[in-house]
Structure formats: C-alpha cells, structure tokens
PDB file as gemmi writes it, atoms N, CA and C in Angstrom:
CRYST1    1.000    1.000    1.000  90.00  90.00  90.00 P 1                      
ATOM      1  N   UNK A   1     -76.502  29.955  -3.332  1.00  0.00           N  
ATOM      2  CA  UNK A   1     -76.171  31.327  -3.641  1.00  0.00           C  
ATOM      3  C   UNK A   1     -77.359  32.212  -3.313  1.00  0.00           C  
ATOM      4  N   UNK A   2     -76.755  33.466  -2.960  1.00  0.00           N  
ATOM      5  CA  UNK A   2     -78.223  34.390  -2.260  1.00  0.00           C  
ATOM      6  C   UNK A   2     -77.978  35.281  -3.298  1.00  0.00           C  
ATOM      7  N   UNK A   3     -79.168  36.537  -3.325  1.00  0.00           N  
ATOM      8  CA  UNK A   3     -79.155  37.216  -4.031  1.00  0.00           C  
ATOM      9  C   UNK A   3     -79.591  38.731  -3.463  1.00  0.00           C  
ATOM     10  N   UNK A   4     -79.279  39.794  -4.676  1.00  0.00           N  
ATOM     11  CA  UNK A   4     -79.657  41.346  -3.456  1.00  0.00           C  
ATOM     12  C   UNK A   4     -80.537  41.378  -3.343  1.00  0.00           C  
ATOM     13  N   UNK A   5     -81.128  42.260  -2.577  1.00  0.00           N  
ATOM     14  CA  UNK A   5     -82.077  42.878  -2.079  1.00  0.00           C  
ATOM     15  C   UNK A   5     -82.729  43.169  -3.374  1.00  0.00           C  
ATOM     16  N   UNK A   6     -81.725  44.269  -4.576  1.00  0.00           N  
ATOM     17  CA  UNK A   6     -82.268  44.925  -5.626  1.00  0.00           C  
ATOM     18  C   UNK A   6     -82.619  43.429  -7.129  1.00  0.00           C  
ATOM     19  N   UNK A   7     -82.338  42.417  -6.496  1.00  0.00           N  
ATOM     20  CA  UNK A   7     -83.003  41.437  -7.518  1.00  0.00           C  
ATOM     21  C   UNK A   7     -84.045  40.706  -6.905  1.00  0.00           C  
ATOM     22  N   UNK A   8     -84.338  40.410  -5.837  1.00  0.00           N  
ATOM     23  CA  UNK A   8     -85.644  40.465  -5.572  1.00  0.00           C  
ATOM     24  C   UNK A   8     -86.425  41.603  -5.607  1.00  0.00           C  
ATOM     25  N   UNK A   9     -86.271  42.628  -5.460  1.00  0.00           N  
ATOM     26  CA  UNK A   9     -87.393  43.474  -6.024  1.00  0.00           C  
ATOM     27  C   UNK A   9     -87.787  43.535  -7.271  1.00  0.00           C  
ATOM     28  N   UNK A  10     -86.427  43.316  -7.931  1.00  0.00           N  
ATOM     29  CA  UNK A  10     -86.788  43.120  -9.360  1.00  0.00           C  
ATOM     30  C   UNK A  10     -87.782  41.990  -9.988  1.00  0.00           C  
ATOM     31  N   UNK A  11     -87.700  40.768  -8.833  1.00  0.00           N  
ATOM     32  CA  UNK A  11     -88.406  39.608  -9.484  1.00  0.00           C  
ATOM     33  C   UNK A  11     -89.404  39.806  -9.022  1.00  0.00           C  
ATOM     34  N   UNK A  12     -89.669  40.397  -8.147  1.00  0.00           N  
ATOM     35  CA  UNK A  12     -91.317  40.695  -7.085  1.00  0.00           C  
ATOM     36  C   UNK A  12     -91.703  41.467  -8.269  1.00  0.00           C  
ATOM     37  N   UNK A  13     -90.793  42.597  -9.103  1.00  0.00           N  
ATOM     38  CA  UNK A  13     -92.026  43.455 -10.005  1.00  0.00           C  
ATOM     39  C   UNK A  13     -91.788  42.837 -10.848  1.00  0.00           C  
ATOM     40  N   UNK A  14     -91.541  41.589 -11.585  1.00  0.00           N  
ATOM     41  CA  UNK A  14     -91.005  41.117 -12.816  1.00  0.00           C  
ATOM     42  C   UNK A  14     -90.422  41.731 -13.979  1.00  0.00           C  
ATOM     43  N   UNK A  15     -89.308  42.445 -13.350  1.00  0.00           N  
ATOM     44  CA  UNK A  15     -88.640  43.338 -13.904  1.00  0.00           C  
ATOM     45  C   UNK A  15     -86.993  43.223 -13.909  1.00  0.00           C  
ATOM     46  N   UNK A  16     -87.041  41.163 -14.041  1.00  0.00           N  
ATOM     47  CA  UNK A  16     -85.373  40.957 -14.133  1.00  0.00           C  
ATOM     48  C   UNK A  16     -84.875  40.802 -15.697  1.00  0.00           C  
ATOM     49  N   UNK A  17     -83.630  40.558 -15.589  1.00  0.00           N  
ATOM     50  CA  UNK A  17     -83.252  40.738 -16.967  1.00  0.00           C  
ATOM     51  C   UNK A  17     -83.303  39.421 -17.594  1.00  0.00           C  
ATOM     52  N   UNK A  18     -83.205  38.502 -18.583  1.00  0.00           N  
ATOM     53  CA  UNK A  18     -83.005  37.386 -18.969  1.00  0.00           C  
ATOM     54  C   UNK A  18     -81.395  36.533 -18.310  1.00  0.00           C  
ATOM     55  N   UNK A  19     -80.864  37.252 -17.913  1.00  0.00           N  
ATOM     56  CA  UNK A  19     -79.939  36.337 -17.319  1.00  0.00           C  
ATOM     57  C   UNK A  19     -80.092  36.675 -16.105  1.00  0.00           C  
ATOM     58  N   UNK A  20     -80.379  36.934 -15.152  1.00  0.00           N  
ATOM     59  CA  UNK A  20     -80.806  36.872 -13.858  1.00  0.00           C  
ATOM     60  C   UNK A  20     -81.786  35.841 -13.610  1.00  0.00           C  
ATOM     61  N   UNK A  21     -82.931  36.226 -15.066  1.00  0.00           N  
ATOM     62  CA  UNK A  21     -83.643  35.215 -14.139  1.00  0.00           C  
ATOM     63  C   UNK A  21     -83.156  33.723 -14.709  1.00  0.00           C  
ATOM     64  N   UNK A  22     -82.212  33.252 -15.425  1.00  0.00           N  
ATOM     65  CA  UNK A  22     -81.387  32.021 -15.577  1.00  0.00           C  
ATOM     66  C   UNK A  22     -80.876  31.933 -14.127  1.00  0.00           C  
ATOM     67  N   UNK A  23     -80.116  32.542 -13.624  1.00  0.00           N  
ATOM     68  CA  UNK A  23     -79.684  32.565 -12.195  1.00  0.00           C  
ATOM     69  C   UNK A  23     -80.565  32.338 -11.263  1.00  0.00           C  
ATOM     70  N   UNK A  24     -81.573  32.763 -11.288  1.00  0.00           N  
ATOM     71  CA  UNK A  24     -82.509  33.183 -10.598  1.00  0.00           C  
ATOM     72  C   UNK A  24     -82.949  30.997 -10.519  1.00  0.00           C  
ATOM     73  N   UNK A  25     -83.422  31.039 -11.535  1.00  0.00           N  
ATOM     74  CA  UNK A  25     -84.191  29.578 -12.147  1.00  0.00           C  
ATOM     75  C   UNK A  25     -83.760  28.056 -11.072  1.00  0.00           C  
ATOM     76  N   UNK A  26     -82.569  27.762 -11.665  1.00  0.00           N  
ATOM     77  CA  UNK A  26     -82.314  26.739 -10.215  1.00  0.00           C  
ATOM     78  C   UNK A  26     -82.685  26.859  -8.399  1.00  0.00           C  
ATOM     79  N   UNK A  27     -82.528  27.973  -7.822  1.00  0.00           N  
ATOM     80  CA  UNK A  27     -82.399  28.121  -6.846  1.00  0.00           C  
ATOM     81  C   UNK A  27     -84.350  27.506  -6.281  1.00  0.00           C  
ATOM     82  N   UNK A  28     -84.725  28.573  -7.790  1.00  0.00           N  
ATOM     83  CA  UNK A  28     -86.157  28.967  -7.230  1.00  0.00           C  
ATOM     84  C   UNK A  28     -87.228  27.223  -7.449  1.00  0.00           C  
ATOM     85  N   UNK A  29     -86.302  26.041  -8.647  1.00  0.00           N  
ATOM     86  CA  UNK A  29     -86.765  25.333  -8.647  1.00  0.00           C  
ATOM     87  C   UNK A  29     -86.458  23.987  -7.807  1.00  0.00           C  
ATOM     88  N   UNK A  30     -85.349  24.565  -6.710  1.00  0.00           N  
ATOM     89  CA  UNK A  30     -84.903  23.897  -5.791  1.00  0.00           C  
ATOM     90  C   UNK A  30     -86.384  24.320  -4.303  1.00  0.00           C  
ATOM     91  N   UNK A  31     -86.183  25.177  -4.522  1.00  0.00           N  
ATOM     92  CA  UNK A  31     -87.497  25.613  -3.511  1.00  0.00           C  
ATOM     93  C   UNK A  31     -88.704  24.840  -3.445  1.00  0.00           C  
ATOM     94  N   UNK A  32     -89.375  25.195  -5.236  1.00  0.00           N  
ATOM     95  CA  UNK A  32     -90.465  24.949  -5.553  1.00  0.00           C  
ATOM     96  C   UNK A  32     -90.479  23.585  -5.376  1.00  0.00           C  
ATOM     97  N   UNK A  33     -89.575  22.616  -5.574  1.00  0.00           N  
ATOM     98  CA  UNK A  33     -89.729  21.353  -5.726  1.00  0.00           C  
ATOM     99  C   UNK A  33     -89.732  20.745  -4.112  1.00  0.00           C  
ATOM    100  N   UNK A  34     -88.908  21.883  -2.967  1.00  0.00           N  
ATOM    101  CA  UNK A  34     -89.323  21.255  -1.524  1.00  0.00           C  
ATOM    102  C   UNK A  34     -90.399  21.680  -1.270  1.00  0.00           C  
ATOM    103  N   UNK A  35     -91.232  22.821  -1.660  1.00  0.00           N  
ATOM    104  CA  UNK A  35     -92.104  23.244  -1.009  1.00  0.00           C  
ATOM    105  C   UNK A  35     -93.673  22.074  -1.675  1.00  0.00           C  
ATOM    106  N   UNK A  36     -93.555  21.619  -2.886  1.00  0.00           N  
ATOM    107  CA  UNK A  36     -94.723  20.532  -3.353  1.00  0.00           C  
ATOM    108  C   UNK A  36     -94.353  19.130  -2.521  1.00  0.00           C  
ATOM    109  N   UNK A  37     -93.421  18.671  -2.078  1.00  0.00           N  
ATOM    110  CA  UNK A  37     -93.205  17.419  -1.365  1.00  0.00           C  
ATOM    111  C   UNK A  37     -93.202  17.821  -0.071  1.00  0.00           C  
ATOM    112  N   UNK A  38     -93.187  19.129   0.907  1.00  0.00           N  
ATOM    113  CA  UNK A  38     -93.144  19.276   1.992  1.00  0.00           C  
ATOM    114  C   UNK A  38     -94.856  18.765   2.631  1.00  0.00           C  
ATOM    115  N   UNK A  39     -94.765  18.433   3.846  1.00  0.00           N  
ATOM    116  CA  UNK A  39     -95.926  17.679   4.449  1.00  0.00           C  
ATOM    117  C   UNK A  39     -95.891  19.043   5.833  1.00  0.00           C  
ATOM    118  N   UNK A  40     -94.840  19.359   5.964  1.00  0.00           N  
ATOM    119  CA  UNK A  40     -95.543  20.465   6.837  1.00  0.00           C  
ATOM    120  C   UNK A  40     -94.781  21.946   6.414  1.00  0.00           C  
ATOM    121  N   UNK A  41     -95.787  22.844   6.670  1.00  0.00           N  
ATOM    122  CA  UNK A  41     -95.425  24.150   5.966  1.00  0.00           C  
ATOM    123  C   UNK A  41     -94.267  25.046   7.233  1.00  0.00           C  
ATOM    124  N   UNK A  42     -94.015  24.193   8.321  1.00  0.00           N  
ATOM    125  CA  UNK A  42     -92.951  24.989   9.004  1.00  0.00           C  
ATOM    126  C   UNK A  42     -91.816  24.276   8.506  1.00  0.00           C  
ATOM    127  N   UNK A  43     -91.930  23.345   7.899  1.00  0.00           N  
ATOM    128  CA  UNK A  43     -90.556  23.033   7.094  1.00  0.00           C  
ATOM    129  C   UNK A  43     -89.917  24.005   5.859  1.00  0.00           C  
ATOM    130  N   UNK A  44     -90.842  24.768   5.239  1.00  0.00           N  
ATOM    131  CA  UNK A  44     -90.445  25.449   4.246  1.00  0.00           C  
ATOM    132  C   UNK A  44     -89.710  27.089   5.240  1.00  0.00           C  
ATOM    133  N   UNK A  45     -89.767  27.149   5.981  1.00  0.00           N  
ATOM    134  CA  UNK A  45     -89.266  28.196   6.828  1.00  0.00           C  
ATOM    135  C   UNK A  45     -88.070  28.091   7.290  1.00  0.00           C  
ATOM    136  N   UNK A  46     -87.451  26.372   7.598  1.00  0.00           N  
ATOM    137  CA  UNK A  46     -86.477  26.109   7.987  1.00  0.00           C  
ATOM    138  C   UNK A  46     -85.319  25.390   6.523  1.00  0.00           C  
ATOM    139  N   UNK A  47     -86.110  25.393   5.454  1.00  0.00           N  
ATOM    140  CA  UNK A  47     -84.927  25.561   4.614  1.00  0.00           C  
ATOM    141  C   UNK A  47     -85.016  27.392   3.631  1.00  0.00           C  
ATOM    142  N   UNK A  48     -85.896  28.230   4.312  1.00  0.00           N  
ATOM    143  CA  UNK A  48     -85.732  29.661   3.671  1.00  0.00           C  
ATOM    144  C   UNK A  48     -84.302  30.130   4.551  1.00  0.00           C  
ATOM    145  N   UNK A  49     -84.241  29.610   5.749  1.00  0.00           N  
ATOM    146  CA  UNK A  49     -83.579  30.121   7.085  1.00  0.00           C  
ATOM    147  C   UNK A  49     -82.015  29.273   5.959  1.00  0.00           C  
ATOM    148  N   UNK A  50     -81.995  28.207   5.654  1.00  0.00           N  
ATOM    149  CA  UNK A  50     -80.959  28.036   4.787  1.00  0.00           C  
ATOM    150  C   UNK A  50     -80.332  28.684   3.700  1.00  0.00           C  
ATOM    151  N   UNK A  51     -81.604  28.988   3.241  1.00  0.00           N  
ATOM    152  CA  UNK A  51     -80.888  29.751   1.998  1.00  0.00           C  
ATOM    153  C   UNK A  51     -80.107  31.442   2.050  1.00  0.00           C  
ATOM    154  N   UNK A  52     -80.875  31.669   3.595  1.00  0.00           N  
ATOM    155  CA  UNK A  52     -80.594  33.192   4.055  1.00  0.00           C  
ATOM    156  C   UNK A  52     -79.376  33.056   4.659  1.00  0.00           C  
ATOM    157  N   UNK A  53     -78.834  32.532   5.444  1.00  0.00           N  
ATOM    158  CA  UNK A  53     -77.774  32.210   6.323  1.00  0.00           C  
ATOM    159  C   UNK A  53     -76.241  31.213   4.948  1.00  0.00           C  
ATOM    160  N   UNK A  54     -76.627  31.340   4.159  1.00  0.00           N  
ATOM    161  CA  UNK A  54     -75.173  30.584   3.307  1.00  0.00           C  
ATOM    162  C   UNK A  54     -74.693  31.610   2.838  1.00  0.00           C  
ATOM    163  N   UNK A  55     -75.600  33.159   2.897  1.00  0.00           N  
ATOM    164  CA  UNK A  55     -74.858  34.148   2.177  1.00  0.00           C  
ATOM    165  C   UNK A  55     -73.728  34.729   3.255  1.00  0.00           C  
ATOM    166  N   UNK A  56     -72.735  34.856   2.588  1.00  0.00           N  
ATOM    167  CA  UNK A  56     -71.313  35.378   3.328  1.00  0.00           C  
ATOM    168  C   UNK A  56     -70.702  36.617   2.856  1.00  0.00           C  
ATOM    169  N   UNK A  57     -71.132  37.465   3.632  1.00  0.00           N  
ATOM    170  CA  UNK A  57     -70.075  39.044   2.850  1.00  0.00           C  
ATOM    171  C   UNK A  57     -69.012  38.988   3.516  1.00  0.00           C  
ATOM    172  N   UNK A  58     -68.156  39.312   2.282  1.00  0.00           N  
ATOM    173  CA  UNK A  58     -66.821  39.797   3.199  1.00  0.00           C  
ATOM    174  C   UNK A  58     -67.142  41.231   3.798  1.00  0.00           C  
ATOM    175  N   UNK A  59     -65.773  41.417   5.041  1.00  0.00           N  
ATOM    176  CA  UNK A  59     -66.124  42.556   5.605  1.00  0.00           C  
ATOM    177  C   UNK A  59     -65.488  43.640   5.023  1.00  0.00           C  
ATOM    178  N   UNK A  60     -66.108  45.013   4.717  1.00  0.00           N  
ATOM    179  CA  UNK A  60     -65.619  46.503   4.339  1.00  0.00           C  
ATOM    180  C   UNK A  60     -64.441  46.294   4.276  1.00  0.00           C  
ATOM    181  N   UNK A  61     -63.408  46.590   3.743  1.00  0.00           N  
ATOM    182  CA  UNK A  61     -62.043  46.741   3.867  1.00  0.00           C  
ATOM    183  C   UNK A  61     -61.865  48.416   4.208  1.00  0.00           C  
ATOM    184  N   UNK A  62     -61.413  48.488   5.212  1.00  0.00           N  
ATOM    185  CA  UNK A  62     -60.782  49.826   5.716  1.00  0.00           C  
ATOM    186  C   UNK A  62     -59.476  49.712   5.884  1.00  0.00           C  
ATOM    187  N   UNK A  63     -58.470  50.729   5.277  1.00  0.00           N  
ATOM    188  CA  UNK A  63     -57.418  51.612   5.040  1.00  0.00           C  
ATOM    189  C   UNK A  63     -57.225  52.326   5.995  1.00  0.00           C  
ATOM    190  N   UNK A  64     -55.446  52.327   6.387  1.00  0.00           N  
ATOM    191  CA  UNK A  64     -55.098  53.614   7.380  1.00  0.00           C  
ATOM    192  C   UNK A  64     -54.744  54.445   6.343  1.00  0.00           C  
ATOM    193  N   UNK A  65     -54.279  55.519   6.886  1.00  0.00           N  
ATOM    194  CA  UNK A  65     -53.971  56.511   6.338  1.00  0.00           C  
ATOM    195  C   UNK A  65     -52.875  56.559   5.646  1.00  0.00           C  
ATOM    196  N   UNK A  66     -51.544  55.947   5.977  1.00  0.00           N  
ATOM    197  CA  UNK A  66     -50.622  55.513   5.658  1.00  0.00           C  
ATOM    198  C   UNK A  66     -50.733  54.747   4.151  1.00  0.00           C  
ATOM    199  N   UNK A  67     -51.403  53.797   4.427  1.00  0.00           N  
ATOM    200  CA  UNK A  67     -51.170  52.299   3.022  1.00  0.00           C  
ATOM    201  C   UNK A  67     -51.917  53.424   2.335  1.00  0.00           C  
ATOM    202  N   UNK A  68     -53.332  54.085   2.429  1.00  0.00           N  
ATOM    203  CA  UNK A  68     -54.076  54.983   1.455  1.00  0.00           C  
ATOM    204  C   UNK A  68     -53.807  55.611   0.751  1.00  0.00           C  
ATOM    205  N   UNK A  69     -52.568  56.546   1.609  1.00  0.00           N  
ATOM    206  CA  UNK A  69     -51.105  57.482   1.150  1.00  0.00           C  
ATOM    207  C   UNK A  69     -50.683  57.243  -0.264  1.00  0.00           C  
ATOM    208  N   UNK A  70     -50.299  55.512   0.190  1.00  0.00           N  
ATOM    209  CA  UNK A  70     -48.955  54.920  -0.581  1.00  0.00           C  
ATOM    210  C   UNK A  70     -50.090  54.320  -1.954  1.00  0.00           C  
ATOM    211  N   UNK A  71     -51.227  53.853  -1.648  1.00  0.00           N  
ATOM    212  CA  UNK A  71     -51.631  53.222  -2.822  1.00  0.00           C  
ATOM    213  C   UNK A  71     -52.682  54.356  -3.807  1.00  0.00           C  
ATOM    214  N   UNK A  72     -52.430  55.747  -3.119  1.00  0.00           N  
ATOM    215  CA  UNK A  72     -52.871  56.844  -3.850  1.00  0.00           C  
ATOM    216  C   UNK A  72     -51.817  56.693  -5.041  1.00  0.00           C  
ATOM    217  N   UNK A  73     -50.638  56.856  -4.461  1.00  0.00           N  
ATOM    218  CA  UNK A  73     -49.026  57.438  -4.929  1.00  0.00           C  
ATOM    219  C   UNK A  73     -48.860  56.301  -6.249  1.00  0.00           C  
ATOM    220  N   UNK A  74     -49.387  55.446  -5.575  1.00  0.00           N  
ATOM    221  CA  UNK A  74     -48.709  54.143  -6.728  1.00  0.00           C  
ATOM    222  C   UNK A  74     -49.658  54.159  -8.074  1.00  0.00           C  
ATOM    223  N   UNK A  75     -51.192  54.963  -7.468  1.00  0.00           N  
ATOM    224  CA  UNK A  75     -52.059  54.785  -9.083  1.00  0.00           C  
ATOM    225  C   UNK A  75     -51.606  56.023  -9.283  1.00  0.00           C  
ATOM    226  N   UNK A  76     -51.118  56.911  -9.103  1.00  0.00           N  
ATOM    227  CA  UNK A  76     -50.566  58.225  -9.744  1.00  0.00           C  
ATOM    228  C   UNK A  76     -49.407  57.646 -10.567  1.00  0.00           C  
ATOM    229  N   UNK A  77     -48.440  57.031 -10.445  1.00  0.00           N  
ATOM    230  CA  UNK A  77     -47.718  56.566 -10.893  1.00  0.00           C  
ATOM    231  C   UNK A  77     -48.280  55.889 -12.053  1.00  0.00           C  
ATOM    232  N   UNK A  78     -49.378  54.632 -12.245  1.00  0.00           N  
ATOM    233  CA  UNK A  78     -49.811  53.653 -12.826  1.00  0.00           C  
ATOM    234  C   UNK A  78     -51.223  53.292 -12.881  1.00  0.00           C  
ATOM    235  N   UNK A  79     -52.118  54.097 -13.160  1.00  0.00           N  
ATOM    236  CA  UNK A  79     -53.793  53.960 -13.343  1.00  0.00           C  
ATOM    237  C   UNK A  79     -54.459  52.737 -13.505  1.00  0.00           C  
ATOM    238  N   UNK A  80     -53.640  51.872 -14.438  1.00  0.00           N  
ATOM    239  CA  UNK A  80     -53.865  50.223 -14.449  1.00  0.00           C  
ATOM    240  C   UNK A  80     -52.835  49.594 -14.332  1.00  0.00           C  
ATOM    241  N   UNK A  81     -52.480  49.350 -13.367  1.00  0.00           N  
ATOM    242  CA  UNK A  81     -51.722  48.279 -13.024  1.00  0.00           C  
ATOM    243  C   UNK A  81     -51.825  46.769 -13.642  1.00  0.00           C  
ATOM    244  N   UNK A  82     -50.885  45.599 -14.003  1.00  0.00           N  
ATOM    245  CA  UNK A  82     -50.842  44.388 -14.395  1.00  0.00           C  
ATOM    246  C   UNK A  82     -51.163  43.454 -13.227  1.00  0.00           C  
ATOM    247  N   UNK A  83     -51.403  42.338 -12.994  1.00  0.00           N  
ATOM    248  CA  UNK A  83     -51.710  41.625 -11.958  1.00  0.00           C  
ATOM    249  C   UNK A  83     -49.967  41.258 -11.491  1.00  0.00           C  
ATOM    250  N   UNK A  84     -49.234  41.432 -12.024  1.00  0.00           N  
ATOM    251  CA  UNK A  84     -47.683  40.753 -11.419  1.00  0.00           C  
ATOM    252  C   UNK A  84     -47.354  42.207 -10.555  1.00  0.00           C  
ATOM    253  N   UNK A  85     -47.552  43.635 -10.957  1.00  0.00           N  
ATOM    254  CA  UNK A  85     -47.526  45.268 -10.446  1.00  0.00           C  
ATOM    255  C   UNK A  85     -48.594  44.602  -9.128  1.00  0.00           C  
ATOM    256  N   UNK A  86     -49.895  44.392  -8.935  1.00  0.00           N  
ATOM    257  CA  UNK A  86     -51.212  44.542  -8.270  1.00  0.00           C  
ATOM    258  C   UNK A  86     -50.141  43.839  -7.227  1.00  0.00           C  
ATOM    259  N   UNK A  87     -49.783  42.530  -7.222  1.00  0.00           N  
ATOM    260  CA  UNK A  87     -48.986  41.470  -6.359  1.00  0.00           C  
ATOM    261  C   UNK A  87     -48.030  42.184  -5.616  1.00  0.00           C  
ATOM    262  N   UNK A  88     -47.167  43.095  -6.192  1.00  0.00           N  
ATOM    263  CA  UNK A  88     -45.884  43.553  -5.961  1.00  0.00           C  
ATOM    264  C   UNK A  88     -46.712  45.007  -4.839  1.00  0.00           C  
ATOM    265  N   UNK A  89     -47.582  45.467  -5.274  1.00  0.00           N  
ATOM    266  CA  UNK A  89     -48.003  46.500  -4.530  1.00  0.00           C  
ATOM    267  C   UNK A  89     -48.408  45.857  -2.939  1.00  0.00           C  
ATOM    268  N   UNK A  90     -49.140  44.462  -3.284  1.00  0.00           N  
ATOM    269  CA  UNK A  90     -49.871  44.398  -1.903  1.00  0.00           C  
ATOM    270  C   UNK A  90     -49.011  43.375  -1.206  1.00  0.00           C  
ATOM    271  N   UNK A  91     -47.699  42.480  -1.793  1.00  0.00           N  
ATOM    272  CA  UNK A  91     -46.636  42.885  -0.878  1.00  0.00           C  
ATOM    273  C   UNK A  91     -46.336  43.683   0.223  1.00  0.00           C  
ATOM    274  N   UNK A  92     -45.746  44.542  -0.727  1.00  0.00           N  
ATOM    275  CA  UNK A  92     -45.378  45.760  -0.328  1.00  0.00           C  
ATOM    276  C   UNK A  92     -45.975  46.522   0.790  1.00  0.00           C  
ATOM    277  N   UNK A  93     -47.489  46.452   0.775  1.00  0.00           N  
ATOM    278  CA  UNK A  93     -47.555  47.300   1.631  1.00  0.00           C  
ATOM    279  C   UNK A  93     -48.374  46.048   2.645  1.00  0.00           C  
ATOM    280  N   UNK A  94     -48.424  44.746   2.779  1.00  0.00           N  
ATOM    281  CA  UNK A  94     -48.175  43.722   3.484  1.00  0.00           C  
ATOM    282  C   UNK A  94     -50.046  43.536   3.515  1.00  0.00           C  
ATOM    283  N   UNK A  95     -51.238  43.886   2.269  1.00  0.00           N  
ATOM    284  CA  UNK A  95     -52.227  43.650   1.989  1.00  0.00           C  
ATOM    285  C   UNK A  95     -52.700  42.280   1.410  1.00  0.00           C  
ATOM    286  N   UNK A  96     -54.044  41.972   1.085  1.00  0.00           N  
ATOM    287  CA  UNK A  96     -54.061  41.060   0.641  1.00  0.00           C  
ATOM    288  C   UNK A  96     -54.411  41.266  -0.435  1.00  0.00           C  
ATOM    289  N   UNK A  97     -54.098  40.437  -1.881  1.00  0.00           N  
ATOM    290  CA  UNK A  97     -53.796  40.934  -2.957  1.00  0.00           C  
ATOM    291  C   UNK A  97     -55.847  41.630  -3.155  1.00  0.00           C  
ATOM    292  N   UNK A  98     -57.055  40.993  -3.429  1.00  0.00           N  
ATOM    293  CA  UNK A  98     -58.287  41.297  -3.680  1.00  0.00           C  
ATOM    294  C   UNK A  98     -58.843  41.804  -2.482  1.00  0.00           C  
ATOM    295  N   UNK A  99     -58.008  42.966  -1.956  1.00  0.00           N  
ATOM    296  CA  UNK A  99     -58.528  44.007  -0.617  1.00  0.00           C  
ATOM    297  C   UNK A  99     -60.119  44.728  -1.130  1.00  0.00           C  
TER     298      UNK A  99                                                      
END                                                                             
C-alpha cells in the first residue's frame, strides 16, 4: 500500500496522527528490515521502485452532459439515496455502480 504525498510530509515533519502512523508502521518495518540485511545499497532503490509502482489510481471519472443532467435530476428528487436506489440509478443510466 502507498501513501499521499500529504502523509509523507506529515511523517517527514512528524506531524502524523496515531493511526496513520499504525498504518504507516508495517510498511516502514518491511523496509527497515530490507534495508539492515541488504549487502548492496542499489538494492534498496529497486525495492523503493516497488513500493512506488503497486500504487494504482483509478482514472477521474468524467460525465457527459447528458448522464450529469439525469443524475443532477435524480439527487433533486433524493439527496441520499439507498444502495438498492444507487444500483437502480447506475443501471439506468448504464454506469458503474462506485463511478
């Protein structure tokens, strides 16, 4: 698991919260523990290059104008929708339900 930008800065100023840095804790003692058994220091570069490359964003979801229209119309109708409503909407307008 990778982390933002804005929690490493936070850990660079030691300014994370107590559960971050729980989160934080495995990753960093997965590191620490290759980087004391590593025998050469360009090895620690080629598992940083690991840990940078597993992060996966999904991409922006962009809207036509049309579905935008319709899923304006539908929270005018319904501000919180139920997850069986959420289903029926992205049906409907042929989305995927966590757009």
């Amino acid at each position: 698991k990778m982390f933002s930008q804005t929690t490493i800065c936070r850990f660079e100023a030691l300014q994370l919260s107590f559960k971050n840095m729980c989160k934080l804790k495995p990753l960093l003692q997965r590191w620490l523990n290759e980087a004391e058994t590593s025998e050469n220091p360009q090895d620690m570069y080629k598992i940083e290059r690991v840990f940078v490359d597993s992060r996966k964003r999904k991409r922006r979801t962009s809207l036509e104008g049309a579905v935008r229209s319709a899923l304006e119309s539908y929270f005018i109708k319904c501000p919180k929708p139920n997850t069986q409503e959420i289903t029926h909407i992205s049906d409907d307008l042929g989305l995927e339900r966590d757009v």
